[in-house]
matplotlib code that plots the C-alpha trace (Angstrom):
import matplotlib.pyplot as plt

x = [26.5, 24.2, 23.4, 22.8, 20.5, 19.0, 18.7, 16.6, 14.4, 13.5, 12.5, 10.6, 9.0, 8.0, 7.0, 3.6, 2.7, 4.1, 2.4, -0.6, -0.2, -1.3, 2.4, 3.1, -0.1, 0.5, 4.1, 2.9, 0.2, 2.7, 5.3, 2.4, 0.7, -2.7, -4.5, -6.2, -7.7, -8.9, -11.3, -10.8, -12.7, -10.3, -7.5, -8.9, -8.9, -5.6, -4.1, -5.7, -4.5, -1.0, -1.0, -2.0, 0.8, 3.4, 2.3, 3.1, 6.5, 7.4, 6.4, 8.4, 11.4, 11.6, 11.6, 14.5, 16.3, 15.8, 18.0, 20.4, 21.5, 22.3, 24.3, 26.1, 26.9, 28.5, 31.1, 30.3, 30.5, 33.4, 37.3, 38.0, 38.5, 39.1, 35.1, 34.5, 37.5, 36.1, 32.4, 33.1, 33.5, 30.2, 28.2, 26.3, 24.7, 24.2, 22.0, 20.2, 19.4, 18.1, 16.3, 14.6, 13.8, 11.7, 10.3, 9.2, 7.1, 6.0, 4.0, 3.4, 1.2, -0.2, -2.3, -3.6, -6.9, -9.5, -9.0, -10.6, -13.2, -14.2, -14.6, -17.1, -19.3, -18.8, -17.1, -19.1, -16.9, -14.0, -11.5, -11.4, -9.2, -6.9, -3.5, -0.3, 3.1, 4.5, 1.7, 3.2, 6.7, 9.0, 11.4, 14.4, 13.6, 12.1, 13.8, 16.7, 16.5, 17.3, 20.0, 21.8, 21.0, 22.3, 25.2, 26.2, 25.7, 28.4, 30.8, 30.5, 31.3, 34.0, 35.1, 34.7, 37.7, 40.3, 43.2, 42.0, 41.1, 38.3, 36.9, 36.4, 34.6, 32.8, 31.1, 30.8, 28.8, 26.9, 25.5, 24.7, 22.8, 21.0, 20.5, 18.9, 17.0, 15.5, 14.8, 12.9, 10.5, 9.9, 8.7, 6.5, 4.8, 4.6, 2.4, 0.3, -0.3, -1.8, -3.7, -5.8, -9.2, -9.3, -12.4, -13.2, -15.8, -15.1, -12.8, -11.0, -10.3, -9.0, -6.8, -5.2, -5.1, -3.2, -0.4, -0.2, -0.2, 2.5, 4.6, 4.3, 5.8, 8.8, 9.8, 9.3, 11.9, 14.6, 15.3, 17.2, 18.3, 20.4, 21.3, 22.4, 24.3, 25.8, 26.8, 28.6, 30.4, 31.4, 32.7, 34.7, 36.3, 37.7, 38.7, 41.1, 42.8, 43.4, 44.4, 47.2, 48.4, 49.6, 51.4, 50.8, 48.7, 46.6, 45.5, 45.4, 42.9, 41.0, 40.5, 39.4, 36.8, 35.6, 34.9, 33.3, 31.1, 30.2, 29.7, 27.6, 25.7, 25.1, 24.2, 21.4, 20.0, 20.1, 18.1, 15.8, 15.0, 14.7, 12.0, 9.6, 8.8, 6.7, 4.1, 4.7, 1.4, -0.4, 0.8, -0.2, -3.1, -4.8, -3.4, -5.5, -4.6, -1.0, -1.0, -2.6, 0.8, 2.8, 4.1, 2.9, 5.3, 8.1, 7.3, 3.8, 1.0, -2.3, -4.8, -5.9, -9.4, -11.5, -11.7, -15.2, -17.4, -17.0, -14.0]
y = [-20.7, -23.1, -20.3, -17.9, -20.5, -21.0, -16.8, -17.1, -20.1, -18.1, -14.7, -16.6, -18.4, -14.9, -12.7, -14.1, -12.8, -9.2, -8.6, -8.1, -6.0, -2.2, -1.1, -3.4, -2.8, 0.9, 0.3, -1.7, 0.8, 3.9, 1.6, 0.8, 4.0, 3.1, 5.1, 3.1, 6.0, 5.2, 2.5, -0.4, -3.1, -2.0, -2.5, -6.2, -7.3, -6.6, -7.7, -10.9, -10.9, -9.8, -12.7, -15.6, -14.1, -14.2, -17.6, -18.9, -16.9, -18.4, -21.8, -21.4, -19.8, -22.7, -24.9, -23.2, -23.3, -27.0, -27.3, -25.4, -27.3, -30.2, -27.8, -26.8, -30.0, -31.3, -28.6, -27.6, -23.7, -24.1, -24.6, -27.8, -28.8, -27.2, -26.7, -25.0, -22.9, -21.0, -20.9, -19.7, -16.3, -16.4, -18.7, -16.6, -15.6, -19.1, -19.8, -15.7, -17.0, -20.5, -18.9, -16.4, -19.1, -20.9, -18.0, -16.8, -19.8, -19.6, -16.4, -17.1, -20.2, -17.6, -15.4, -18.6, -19.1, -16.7, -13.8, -14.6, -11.9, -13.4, -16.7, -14.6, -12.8, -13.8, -11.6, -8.4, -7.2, -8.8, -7.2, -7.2, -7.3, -8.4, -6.9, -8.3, -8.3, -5.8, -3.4, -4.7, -4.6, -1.6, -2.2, -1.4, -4.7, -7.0, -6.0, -5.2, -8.9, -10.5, -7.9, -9.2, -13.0, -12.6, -10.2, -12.9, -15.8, -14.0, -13.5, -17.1, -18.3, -15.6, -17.2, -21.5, -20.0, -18.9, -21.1, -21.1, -23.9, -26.2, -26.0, -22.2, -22.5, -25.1, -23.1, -20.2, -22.3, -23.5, -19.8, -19.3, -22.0, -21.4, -18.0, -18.8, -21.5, -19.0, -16.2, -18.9, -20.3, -16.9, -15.7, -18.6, -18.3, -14.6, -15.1, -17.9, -16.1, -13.0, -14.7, -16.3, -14.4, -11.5, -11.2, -8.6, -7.3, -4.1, -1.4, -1.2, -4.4, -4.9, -1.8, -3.7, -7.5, -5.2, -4.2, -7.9, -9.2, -6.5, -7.5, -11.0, -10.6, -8.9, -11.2, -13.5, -11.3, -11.0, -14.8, -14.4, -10.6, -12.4, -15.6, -13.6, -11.1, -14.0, -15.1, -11.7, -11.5, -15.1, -14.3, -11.3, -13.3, -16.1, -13.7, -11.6, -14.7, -15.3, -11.4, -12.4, -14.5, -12.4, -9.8, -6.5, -4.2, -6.9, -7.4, -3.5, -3.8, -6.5, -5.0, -1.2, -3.6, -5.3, -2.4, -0.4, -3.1, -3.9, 0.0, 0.3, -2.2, -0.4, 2.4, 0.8, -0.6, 3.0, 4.5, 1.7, 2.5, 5.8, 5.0, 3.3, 0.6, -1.2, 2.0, 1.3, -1.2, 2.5, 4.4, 1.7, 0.4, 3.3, 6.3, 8.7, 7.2, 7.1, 11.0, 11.6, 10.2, 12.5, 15.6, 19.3, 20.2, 23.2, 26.4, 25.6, 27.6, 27.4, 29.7, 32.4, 33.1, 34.8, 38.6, 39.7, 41.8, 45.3, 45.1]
z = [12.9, 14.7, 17.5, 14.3, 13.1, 17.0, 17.2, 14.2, 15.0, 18.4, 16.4, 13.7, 16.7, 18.2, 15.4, 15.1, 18.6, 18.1, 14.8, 15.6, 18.0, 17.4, 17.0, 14.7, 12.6, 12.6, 11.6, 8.6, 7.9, 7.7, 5.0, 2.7, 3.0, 4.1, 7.2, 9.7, 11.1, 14.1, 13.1, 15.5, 13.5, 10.3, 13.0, 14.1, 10.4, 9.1, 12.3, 11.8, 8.4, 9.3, 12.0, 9.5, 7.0, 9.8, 11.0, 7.9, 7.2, 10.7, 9.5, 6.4, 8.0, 10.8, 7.7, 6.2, 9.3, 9.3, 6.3, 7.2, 10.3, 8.4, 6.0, 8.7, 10.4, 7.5, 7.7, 4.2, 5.4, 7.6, 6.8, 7.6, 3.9, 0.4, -0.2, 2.9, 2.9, -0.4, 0.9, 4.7, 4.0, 2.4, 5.0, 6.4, 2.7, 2.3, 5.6, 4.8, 1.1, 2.6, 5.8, 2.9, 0.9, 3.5, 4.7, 1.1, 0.6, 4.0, 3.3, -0.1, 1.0, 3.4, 0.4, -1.0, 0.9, 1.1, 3.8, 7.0, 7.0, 3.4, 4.4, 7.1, 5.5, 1.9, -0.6, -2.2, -5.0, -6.8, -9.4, -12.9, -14.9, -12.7, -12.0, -13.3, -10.9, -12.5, -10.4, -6.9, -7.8, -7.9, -11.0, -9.2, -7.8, -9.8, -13.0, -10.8, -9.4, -13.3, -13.9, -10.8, -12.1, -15.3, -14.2, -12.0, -14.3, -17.0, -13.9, -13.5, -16.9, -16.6, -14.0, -15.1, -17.9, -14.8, -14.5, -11.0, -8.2, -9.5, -5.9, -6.8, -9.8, -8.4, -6.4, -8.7, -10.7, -8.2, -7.0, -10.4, -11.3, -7.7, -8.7, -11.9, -10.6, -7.9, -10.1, -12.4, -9.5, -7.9, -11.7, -12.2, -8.1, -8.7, -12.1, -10.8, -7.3, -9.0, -11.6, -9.0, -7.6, -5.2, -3.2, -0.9, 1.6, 0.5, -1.3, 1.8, 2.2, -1.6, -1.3, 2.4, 0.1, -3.0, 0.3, 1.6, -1.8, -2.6, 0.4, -0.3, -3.9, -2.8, 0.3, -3.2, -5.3, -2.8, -2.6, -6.3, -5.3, -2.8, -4.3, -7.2, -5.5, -3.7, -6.9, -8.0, -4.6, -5.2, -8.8, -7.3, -4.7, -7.3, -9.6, -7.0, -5.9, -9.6, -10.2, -7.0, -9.1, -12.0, -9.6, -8.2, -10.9, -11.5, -7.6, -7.8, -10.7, -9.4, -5.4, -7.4, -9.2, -6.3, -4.1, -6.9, -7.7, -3.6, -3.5, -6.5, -4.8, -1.6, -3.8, -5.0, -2.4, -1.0, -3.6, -3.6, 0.0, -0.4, -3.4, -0.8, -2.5, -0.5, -1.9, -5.0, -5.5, -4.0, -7.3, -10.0, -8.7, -6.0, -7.7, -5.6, -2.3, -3.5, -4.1, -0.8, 0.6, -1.5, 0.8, -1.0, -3.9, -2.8, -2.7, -3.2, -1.6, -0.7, -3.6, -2.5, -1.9, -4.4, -4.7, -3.2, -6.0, -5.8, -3.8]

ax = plt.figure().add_subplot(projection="3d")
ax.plot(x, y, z, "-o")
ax.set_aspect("equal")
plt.show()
């Protein structure tokens, strides 16, 4: 776990010099749907932009890091007592849900000061009203993100009632009230991030701060997506071993549940993908670049030029 931990302390080290590379910038230009078409000082801006965001998601994610070695050391993940012998299955959710964490408020800090080319030349137009954070989300994951709270939350007081190991509930409790607790501070950040001002030196430039804000929010969300599915896979663990208890059709019962429930999961994380949601800020708030992402319908065809006079 350490060398996990070490792996990601080198790539969080090393992303800020790779983003703003023209790859890089063209990769994130092609997810959130905006064209950079060929215009190099366009290029220079968001890569600066996308190199003080990064910057700070490294900051952040070193910081995570940093409390996870300590986790780590004192053999709370591992099996060398009751604790850690329910948790190490699950360790390496832990330290992703703690590295997220640290990296979410990394690049959250990131979008408070003005941009850099603001803070240059002074901003010329600003938005009003202002959007809310339900036009950078997708549902599927910020509604989808208190779904899996609360679905896991009821598993857990499911699970406190199971004649089962304290340790286990324990710790089923724990994820939820982690879960919760994460869902609540990303809701509040969210709300007070996009209530503040959003100057710009141009359209342009409002449209590419809409894509970064967007971005940001949902590194934001996915701290509680994974905390609470954490929290669900927790719940299904504890309530097999109590199902092995009570003989063979209940472990039958109880192994069905768990692997429907893991592959409804993968399911929707799936069709999430396949939704592009980092373009969903391009559809509420730029509806007419948004469509100019959208391939031609089937079947359609191009009209057909009008019938000279006479003819």
């Amino acid at each position: 776990m350490l060398g996990w931990l070490a792996l990601m302390a080198l790539i969080s080290v090393l992303t800020p010099a790779w983003m703003p590379r023209p790859r890089s910038i063209g990769r994130f230009a092609r997810s959130v749907g905006l064209p950079l078409d060929g215009d190099v000082e366009l290029e220079q801006a968001v890569g600066e932009r996308l190199r003080l965001r990064a910057r700070w998601g490294s900051l952040g994610s070193l910081v995570g890091i940093a409390a996870g070695v300590p986790i780590v050391l004192s053999g709370a993940l591992t099996t060398h007592d009751e604790w850690g012998t329910n948790i190490a299955p699950f360790a390496w959710v832990v330290l992703l849900g703690v590295l997220l964490t640290g990296r979410g408020i990394g690049v959250a800090i990131s979008i408070l000061p003005a941009p850099p080319e603001v803070r240059r030349s002074g901003p010329r137009l600003a938005r009003l009203p202002r959007p809310t954070v339900a036009d950078y989300v997708a549902p599927i994951e910020r509604v989808g993100a208190r779904i899996l709270v609360a679905v896991g939350a009821l598993m857990a007081v499911a699970v406190g009632v199971m004649p089962i190991a304290v340790e286990s509930r324990i710790l089923t409790g724990a994820a939820a009230l982690v879960a919760i607790a994460a869902l609540i501070a990303v809701e509040w950040v969210s709300s007070a991030l996009v209530a503040r001002a959003q100057p710009a030196v141009s359209e342009q430039m409002l449209r590419w701060d809409d894509a970064l804000r967007a971005q940001t929010f949902r590194d934001l969300v996915s701290v509680p997506l994974m905390f609470g599915g954490l929290t669900v896979v927790v719940s299904l663990s504890a309530a097999v071993s109590w199902a092995n208890m009570l003989g063979d059709p209940a472990m039958t019962a109880a192994n069905v549940t768990t692997n429907l429930t893991l592959l409804g999961l993968i399911v929707v994380l799936a069709f999430s993908i396949a939704l592009k949601p980092a373009r969903y800020y391009l559809q509420r708030l730029w509806p007419t670049q948004f469509a100019e992402t959208q391939p031609p319908a089937y079947g359609s065809a191009a009209p057909a030029p009008p019938t000279p006079e006479g003819a």
